[in-house]
C-alpha positions as CSV (number, residue, x, y, z in Angstrom):
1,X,4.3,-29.6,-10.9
2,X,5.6,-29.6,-7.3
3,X,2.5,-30.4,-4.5
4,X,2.1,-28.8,-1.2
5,X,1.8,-31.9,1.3
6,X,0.0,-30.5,4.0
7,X,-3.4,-28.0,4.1
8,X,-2.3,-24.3,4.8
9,X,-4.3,-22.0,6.8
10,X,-3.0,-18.6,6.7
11,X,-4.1,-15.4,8.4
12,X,-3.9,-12.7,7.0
13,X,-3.4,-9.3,9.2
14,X,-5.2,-6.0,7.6
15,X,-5.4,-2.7,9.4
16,X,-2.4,-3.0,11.5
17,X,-2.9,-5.9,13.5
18,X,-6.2,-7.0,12.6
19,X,-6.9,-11.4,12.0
20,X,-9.1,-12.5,9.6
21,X,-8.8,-15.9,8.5
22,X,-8.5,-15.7,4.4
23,X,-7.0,-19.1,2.8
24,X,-8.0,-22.9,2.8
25,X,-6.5,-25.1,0.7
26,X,-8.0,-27.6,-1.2
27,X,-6.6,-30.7,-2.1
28,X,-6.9,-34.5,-4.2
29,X,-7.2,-37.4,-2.9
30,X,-3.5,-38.1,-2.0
31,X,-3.5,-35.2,0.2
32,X,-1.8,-32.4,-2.0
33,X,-2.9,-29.1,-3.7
34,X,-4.2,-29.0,-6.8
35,X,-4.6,-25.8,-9.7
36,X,-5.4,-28.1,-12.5
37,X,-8.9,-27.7,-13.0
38,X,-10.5,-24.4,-13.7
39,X,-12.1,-23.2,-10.6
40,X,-15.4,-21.1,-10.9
41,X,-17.5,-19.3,-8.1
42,X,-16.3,-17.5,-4.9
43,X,-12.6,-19.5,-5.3
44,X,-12.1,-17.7,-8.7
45,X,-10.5,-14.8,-8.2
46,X,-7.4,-16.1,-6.9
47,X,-6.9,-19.8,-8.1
48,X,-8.0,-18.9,-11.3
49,X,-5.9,-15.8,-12.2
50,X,-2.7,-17.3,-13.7
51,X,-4.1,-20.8,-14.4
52,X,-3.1,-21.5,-18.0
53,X,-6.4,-23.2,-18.9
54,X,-8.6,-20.7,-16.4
55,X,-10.1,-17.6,-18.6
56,X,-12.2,-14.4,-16.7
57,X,-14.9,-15.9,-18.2
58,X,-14.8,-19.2,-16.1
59,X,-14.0,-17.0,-13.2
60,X,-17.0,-14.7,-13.7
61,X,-17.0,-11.2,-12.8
62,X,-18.9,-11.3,-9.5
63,X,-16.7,-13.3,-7.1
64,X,-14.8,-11.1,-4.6
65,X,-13.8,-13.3,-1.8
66,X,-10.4,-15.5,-2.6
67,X,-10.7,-17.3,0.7
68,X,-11.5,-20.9,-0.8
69,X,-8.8,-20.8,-3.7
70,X,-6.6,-23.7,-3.4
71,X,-2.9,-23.1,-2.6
72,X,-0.5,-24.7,-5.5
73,X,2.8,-25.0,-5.0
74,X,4.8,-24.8,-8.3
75,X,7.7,-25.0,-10.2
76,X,8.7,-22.7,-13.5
77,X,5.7,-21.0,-14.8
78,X,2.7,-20.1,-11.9
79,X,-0.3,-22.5,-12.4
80,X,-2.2,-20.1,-10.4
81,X,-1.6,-16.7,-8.3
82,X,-1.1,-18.9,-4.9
83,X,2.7,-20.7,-4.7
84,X,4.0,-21.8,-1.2
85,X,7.1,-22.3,-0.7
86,X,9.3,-23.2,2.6
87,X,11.0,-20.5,4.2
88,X,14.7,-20.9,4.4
89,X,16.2,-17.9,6.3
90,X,19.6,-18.9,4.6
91,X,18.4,-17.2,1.6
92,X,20.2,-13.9,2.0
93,X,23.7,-15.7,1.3
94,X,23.6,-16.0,-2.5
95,X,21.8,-13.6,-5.3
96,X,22.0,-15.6,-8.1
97,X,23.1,-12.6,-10.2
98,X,24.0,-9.2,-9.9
99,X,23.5,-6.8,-6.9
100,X,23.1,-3.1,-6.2
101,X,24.2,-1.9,-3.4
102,X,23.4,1.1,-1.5
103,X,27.5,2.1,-2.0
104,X,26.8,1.6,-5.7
105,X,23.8,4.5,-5.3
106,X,26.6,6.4,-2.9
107,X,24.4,6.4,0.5
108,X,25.4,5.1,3.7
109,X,24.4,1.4,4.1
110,X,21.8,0.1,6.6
111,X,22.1,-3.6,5.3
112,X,24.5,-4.8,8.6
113,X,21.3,-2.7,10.9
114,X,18.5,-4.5,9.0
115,X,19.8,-8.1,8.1
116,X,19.6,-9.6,11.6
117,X,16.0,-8.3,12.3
118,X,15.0,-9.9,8.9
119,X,16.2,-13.2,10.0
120,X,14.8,-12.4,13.9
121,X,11.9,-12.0,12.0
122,X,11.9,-14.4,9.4
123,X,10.3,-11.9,6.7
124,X,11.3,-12.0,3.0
125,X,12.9,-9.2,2.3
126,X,13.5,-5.7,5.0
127,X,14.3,-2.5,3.4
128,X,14.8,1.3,4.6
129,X,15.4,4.4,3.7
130,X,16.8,8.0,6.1
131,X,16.6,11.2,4.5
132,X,17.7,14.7,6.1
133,X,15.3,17.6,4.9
134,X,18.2,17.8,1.9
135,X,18.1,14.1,0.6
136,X,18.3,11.0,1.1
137,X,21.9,9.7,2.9
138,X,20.9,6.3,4.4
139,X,19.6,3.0,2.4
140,X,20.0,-0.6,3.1
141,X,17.7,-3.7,1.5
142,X,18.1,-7.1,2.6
143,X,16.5,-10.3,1.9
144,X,14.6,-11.9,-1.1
145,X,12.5,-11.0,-3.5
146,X,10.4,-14.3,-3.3
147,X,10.6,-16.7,-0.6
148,X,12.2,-19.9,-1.3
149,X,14.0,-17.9,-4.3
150,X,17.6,-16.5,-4.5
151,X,16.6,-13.9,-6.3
152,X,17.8,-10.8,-3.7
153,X,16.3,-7.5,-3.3
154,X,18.4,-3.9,-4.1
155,X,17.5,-0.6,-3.0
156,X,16.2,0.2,-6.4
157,X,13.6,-2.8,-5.4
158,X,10.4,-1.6,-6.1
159,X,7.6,-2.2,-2.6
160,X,3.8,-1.3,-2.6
161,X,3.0,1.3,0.0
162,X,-0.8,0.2,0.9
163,X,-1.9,3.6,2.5
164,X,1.1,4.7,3.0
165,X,0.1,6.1,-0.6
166,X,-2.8,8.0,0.8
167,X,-0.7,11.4,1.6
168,X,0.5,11.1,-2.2
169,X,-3.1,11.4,-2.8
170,X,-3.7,14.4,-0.9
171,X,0.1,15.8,-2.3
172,X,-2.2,15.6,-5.4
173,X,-4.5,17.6,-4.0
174,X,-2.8,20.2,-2.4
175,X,-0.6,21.2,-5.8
176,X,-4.8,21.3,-7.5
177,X,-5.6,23.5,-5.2
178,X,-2.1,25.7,-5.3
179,X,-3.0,26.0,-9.0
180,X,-6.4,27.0,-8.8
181,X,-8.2,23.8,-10.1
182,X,-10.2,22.2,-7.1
183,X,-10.7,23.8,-3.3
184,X,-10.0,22.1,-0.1
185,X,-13.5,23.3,0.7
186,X,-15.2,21.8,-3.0
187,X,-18.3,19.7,-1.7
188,X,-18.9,16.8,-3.7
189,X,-22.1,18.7,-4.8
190,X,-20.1,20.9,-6.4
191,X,-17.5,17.9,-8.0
192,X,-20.7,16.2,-9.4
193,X,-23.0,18.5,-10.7
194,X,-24.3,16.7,-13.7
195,X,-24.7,13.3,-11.0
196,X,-28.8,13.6,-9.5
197,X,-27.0,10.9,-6.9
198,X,-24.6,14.0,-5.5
199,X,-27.3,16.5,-5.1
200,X,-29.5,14.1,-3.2
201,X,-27.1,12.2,-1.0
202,X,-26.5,13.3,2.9
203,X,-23.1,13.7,2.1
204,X,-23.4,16.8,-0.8
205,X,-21.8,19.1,1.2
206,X,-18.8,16.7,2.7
207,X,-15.7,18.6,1.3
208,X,-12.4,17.7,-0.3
209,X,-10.8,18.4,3.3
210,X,-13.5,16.3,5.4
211,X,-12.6,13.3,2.7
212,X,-8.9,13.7,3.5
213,X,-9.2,13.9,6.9
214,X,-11.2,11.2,7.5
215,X,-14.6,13.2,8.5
216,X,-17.0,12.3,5.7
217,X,-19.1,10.2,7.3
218,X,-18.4,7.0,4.9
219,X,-18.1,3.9,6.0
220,X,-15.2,1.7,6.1
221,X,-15.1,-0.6,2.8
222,X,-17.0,-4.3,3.7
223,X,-17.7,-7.2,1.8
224,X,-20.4,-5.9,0.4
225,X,-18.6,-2.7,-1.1
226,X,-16.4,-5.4,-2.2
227,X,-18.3,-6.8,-4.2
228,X,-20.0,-3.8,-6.1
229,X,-16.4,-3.3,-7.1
230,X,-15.3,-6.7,-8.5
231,X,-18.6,-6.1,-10.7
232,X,-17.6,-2.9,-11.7
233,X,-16.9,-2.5,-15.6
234,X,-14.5,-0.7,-18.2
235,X,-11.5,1.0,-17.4
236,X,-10.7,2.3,-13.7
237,X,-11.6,6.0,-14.5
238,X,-14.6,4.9,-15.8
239,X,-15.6,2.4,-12.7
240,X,-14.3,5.3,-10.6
241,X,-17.7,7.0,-11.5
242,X,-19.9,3.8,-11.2
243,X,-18.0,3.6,-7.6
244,X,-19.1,7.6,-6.6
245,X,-22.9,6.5,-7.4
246,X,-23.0,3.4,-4.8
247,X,-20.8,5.3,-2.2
248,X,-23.5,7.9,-2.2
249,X,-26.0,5.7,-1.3
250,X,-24.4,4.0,1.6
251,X,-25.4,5.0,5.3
252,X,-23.5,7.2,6.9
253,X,-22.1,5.5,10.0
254,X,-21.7,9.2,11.4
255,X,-23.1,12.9,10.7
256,X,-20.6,14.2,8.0
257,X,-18.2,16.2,9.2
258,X,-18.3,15.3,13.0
259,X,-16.0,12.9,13.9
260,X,-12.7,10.8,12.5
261,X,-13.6,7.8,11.0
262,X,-11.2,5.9,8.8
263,X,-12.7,5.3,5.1
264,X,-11.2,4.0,2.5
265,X,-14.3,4.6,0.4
266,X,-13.9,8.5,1.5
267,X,-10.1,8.5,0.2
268,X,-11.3,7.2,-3.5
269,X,-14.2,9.6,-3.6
270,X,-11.7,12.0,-2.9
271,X,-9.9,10.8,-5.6
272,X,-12.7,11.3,-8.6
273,X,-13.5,14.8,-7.3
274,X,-9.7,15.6,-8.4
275,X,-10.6,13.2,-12.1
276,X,-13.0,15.1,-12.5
277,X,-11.5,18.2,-12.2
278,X,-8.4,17.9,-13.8
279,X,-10.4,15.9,-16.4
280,X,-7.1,13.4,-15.9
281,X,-7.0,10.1,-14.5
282,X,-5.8,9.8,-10.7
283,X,-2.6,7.9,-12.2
284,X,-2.5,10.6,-14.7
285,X,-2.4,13.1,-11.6
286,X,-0.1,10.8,-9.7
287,X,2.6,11.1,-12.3
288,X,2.3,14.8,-13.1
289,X,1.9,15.9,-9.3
290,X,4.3,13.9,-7.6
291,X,6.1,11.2,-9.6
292,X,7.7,13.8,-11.9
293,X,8.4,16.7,-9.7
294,X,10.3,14.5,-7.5
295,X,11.7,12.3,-10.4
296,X,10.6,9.4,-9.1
297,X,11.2,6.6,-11.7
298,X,10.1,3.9,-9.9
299,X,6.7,5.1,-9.1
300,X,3.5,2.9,-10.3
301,X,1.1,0.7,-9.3
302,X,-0.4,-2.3,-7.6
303,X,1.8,-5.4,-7.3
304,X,5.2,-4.1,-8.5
305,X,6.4,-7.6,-10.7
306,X,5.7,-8.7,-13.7
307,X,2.6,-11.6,-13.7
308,X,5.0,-14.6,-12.8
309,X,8.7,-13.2,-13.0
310,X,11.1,-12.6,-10.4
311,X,12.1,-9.5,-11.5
312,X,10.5,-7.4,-8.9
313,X,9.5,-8.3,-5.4
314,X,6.2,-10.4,-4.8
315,X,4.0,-9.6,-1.4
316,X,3.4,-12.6,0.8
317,X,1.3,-13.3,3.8
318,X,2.6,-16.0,6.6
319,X,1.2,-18.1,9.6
320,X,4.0,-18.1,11.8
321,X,5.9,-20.9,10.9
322,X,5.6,-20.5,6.7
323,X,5.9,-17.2,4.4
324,X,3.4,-17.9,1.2
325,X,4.1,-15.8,-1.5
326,X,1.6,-14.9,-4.3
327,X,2.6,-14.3,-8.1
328,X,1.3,-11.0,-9.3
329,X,-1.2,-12.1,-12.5
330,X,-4.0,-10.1,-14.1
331,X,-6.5,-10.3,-11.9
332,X,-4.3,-11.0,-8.8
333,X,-7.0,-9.7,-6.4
334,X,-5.4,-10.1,-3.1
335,X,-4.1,-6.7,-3.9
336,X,-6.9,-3.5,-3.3
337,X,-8.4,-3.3,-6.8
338,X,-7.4,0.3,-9.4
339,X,-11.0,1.1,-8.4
340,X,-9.7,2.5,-4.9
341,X,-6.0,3.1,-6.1
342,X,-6.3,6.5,-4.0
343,X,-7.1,5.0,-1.0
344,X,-3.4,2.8,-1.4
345,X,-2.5,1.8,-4.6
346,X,1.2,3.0,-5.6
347,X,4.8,1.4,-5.4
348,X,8.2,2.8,-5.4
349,X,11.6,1.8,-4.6
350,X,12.6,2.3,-0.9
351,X,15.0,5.1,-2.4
352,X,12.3,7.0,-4.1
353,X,10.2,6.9,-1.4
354,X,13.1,7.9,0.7
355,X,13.1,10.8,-1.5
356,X,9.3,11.3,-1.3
357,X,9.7,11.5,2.7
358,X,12.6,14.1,2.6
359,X,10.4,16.1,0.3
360,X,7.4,16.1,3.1
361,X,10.2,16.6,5.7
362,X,11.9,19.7,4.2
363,X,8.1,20.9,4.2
364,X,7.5,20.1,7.7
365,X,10.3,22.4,8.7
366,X,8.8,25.4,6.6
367,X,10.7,25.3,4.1
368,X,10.0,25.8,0.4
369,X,9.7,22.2,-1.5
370,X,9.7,21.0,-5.1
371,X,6.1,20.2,-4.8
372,X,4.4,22.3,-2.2
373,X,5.1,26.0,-0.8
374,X,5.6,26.4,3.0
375,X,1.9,27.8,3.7
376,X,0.6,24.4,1.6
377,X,2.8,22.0,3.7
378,X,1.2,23.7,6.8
379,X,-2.3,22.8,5.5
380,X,-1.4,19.4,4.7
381,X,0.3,18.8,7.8
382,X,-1.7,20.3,10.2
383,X,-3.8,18.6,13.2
384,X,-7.5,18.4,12.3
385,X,-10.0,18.6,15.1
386,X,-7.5,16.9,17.7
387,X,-7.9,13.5,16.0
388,X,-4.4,13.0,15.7
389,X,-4.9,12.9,11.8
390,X,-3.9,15.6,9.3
391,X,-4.6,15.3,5.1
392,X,-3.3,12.3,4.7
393,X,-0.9,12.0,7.7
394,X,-1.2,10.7,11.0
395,X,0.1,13.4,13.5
396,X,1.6,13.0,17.6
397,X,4.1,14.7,20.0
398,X,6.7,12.3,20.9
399,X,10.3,12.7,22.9
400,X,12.2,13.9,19.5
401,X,9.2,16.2,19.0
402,X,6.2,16.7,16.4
403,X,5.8,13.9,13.8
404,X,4.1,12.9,11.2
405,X,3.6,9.1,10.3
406,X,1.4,6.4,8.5
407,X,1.8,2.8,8.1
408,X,0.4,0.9,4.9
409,X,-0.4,-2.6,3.7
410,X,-2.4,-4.1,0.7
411,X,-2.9,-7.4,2.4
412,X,0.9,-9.0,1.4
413,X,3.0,-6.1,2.0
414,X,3.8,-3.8,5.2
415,X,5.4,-0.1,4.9
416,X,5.6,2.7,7.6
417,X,6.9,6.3,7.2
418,X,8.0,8.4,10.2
419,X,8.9,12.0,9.0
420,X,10.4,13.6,12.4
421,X,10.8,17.9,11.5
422,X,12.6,18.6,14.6
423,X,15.8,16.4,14.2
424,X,15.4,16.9,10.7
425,X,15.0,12.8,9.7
426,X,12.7,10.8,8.5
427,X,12.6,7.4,8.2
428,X,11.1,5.0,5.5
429,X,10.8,0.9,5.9
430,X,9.1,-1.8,4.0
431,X,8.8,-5.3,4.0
432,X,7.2,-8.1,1.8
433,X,5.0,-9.8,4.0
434,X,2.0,-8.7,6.2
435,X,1.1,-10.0,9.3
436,X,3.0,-9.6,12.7
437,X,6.2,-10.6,11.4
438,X,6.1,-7.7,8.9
439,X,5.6,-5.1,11.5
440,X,7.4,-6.1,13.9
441,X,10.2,-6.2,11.8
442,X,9.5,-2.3,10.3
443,X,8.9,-1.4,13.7
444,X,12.0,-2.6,14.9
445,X,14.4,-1.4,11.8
446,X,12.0,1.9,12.6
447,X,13.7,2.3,15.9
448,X,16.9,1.0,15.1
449,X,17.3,3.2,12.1
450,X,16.4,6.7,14.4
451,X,18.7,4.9,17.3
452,X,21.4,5.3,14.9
453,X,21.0,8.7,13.6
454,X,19.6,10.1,16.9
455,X,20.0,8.0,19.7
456,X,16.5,8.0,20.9
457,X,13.6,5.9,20.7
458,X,10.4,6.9,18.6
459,X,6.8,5.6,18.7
460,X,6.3,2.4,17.3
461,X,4.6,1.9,13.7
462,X,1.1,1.3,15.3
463,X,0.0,4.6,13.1
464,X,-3.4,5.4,11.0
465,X,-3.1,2.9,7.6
466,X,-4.2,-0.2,6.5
């Protein structure tokens, strides 16, 4: 097993531009990392979840916080969910293997636009999609998979979308309600009838439009929430419902209804109200609403690689002067848990979601789509209140007109879609890697990719997301 030489702090940036401190490592007496013994308590979750010798059962089921795991640096197979490696920003010269190119998928490639801001920027791997309200017509994809790895990234590279993946949520929603099975004025009273917690609660009469407009009057997800979750049992449907019990009895941090306030917790109560009406899981409704309409193959969810292969990219965080990345593994928590998978849970390649933006762009423009009529898009896309927030969208006025935009990251990964209905482009990007690296290297390819196709400058990807 290789050793890391040196302690690592890392920083880890969450809603946009946030710092909390999240990893220490720990180390033998020589100085270097070690995975080799079972770690139990609060370092668990991490360390522990693709030790060899490490079971849930040593890990327990109530730690939440992976800031005391130990960071391993390995060779071959992952002795834990933690691997540094050294960045070397030569990486993008060889792939080890086969490549797809953009020309291979017949769009126009971005890789020449997006290959020196990777290495300005020192991220992974850079990837972005343009679409015109009739398809996609633009890719490119640079960079590794997994730092320190040749392993390169293709356009049919699969990136998680943090909450980015909230509008596919309320996409969900809106074809429910175009069919009759749910309202955009439901209350959760009326989701939850046979729950005594629904009736009771302050927020009974919060509807399925106040939850995905951020005006429910939850508060944003803590520690403690956190760790009601990570306790949670069974499958994710059925935790779903043990989730929808303790978010009613949290304290509103506003009156229902009154005011924008960004809630994760809101977003997955959303969520169940649309289980429980389809009688479907939320990945169920996922699939059947969006992913197949649109055909989009790559669509799933959470990290987007197999537990400790290559064969997909991995997220990473970085410090400034190292990129760490972590090996997805069964209970790789850095990422959000399934629990609140409607809050920002789903992956696709940057082409599908390419395809997923021209969809909401097409629809922008009042036109009929493949998911959504005209008057729905309208609805989904409209300004509530004067927040600046729609169902599921962040909304502004900028020099190339109206526009719609989110940005999205699960802790490792950074994403941010700019759908733009009066120049008829949007714009997807994605990176491996959070922190201010990652977006500053989507923001620039943001405004380098609409430079190109419009010659103006557009605002930068300091949306609503997390």
């Amino acid at each position: 097993m290789n050793t890391l030489q040196r302690s690592t702090q890392i920083t880890l940036f969450v809603c946009l531009v946030l710092v909390v401190p999240l990893l220490a490592s720990t180390q033998k007496s020589d100085g270097s990392a070690s995975c080799e013994t079972p770690v139990t308590g609060a370092a668990c979750r991490t360390s522990c979840s693709a030790t060899e010798n490490a079971s849930k059962a040593a890990c327990g089921t109530s730690c939440i916080n992976p800031a005391e795991a130990p960071v391993c640096g390995v060779s071959g197979k992952s002795c834990g969910t933690l691997v540094a490696v050294d960045f070397d920003p030569a990486l993008n010269a060889d792939t080890g293997g086969s490549r797809v190119s953009p020309k291979d998928l017949e769009f126009q490639t971005l890789d020449e636009l997006l290959e020196p801001l990777r290495a300005k920027y020192r991220v992974p791997a850079l990837a972005v999609a343009a679409a015109r309200s009739n398809g996609v017509f633009a890719v490119g994809a640079v960079g590794v998979r997994v730092a320190g790895a040749n392993a390169r990234v293709t356009p049919t590279d699969r990136f998680h979308l943090g909450s980015c993946g909230k509008s596919i949520t309320a996409s969900v929603a809106a074809r429910m309600v175009e069919r009759g099975q749910i309202e955009w004025d439901t209350t959760i009273r009326d989701a939850f009838p046979n729950l005594p917690e629904a009736a009771a609660s302050v927020y009974a009469s919060v509807t399925l439009r106040q939850l995905l407009a951020h005006r429910s009057g939850f508060p944003p997800r803590d520690d403690a929430v956190m760790k009601h979750i990570w306790a949670l049992e069974g499958d994710s449907h059925t935790q779903r419902g043990g989730f929808v019990r303790m978010a009613l009895q949290l304290s509103p941090v506003a009156e229902p209804g009154s005011t924008f306030l960004y809630s994760d917790i809101g977003y997955t109560v959303a969520g169940v109200m649309l289980e429980q009406a389809a009688k479907k899981s939320w990945e169920e409704l996922v699939e059947e609403h969006v992913a197949i309409p649109l055909t989009l193959t790559s669509l799933g969810f959470g990290e987007p690689a197999s537990p400790g292969a290559m064969d997909q990219p991995w997220g990473h965080v970085a410090d400034g002067t190292r990129t760490v990345p972590f090996s997805p593994g069964p209970y790789a928590e850095i990422d959000n848990p399934a629990v609140i998978g409607p809050a920002g849970l789903v992956h696709l390649s940057i082409v599908d979601w390419g395809t997923y933006a021209g969809e909401h762009l097409k629809g922008a423009r009042g036109q009929q789509g493949v998911m959504l009529s005209p008057d729905t898009y309208r609805v989904l896309h409209r300004n509530v209140e004067d927040q600046n927030y729609a169902l599921g969208w962040g909304v502004s006025q900028e020099e190339l007109g109206s526009t719609l935009t989110h940005t999205g990251s699960c802790g490792e990964w950074f994403s941010v879609i700019k759908i733009l209905p009066d120049v008829d482009l949007a714009i997807v990007v994605a990176t491996n890697v959070s922190g201010g690296n990652g977006v500053a290297a989507c923001n620039d390819a943001l405004q380098a990719a609409v430079a190109q196709f419009n010659g103006k400058q557009v605002g930068s990807a300091a949306g609503p997301g997390r």
